[in-house]
N, C-alpha and C positions, 0 to 999 in steps of 0.2 A: 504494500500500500504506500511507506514510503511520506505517510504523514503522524507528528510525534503527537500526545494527546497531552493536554495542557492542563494544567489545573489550579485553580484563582482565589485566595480565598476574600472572604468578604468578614469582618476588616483583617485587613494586613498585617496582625499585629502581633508578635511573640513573645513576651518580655523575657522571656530567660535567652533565645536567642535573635537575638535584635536582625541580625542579618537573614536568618530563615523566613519568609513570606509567610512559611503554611507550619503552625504548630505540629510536631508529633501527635497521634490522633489517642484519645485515652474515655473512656468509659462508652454507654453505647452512641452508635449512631444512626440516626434515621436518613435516608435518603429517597430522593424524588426523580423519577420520572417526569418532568414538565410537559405537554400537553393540552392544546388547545381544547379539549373535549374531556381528556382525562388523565390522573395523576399519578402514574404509578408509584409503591410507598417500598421501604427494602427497610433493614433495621438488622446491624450488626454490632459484633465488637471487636474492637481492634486486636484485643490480646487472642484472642485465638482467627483473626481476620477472616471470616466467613461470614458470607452477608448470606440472607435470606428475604424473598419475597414477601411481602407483607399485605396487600389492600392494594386493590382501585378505588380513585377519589371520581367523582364526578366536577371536573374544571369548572362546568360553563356559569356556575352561578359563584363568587368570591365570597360571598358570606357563607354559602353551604361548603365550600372547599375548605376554608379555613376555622370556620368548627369541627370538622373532622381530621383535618391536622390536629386541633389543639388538642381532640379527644385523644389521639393518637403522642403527644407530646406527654397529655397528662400520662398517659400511661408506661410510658417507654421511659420516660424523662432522659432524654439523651444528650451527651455533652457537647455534641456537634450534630450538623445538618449538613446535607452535600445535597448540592443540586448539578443534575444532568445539563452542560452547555450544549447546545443543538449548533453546529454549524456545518458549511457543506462539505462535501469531501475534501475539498483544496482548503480547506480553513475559514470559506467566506461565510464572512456575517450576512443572518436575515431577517426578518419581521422576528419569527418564533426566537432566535436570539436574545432579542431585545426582552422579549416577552419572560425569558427564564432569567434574565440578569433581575428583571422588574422583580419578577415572583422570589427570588433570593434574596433582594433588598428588604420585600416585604416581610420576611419570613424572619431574617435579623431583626428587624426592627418590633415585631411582634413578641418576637419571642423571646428577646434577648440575647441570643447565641451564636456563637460565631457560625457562618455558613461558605461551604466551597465550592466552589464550580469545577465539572472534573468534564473537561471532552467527552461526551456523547455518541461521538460518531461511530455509526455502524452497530450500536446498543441494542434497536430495537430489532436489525436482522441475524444477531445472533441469540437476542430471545426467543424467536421465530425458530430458528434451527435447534435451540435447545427445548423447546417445546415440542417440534418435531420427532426429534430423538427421542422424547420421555413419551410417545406415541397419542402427545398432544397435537393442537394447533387448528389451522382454518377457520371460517365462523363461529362454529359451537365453540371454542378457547380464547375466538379476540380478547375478550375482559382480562383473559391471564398476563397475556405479554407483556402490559406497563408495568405490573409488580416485577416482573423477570428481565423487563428492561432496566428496570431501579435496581436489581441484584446486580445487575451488568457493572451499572456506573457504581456502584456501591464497593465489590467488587473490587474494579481498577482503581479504586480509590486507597482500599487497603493496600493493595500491591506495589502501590504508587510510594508510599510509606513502611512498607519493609523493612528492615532492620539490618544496616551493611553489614 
């Protein structure tokens, strides 16, 4: 493929090491699928870094999406939030971009918690194929993918922070 997948976080802030952008990742963490129609949810933990699928949100309405986050916060209470960056395959920004930077601003700002942005690209075609494999997928499984996409970015989130 031949493109590096990036990862942002929102705020920038370390204090034990000033020059790392993105904290070592430490208790659990929930992550998002972003989605104009629907949210997929992941929720892992770094110390043993395996993420798991969790829930589809219903996007289209902001007030019912983000009661059911909070549900979802209340219960998990997670020390970070990663959200899925959607860009296209050469790296370019688009509308849905914009839209997942907006939904992790909001997300920070609700919840109080740091939140990161972790490249996207290709997440949802390999929820598909592992949905495939587990002799899932087509119509009757669309609802599954976003949670297995959020496993994705969840996922290369941990891996991204491994331990040299």
């Amino acid at each position: 493929m031949g493109h590096e997948k990036a990862v942002h976080a929102i705020p920038a802030v370390n204090p034990s090491h000033p020059s790392s952008p993105i904290p070592q990742p430490s208790g659990t963490v929930l992550a998002f699928d972003y989605g104009a129609r629907f949210v997929g949810v992941a929720v892992g933990e770094p110390g043993v870094r395996v993420a798991h699928p969790l829930a589809t949100i219903d996007a289209r309405v902001a007030a019912i999406r983000f009661q059911a986050i909070a549900r979802l916060v209340d219960e998990w209470r997670p020390a970070r939030l990663v959200v899925g960056l959607p860009l296209g395959l050469e790296g370019d920004r688009h509308d849905l971009t914009r839209r997942a930077e907006r939904f992790a601003r909001q997300l920070a700002a609700r919840f109080r918690l740091p939140v990161t942005l972790v490249d996207e690209r290709l997440s949802s075609a390999e929820a598909e194929s592992r949905l495939r494999a587990a002799g899932r997928g087509g119509r009757r499984d669309k609802h599954r993918v976003h949670p297995v996409a959020a496993q994705v970015i969840l996922q290369d989130f941990f891996d991204s922070h491994a331990a040299a």
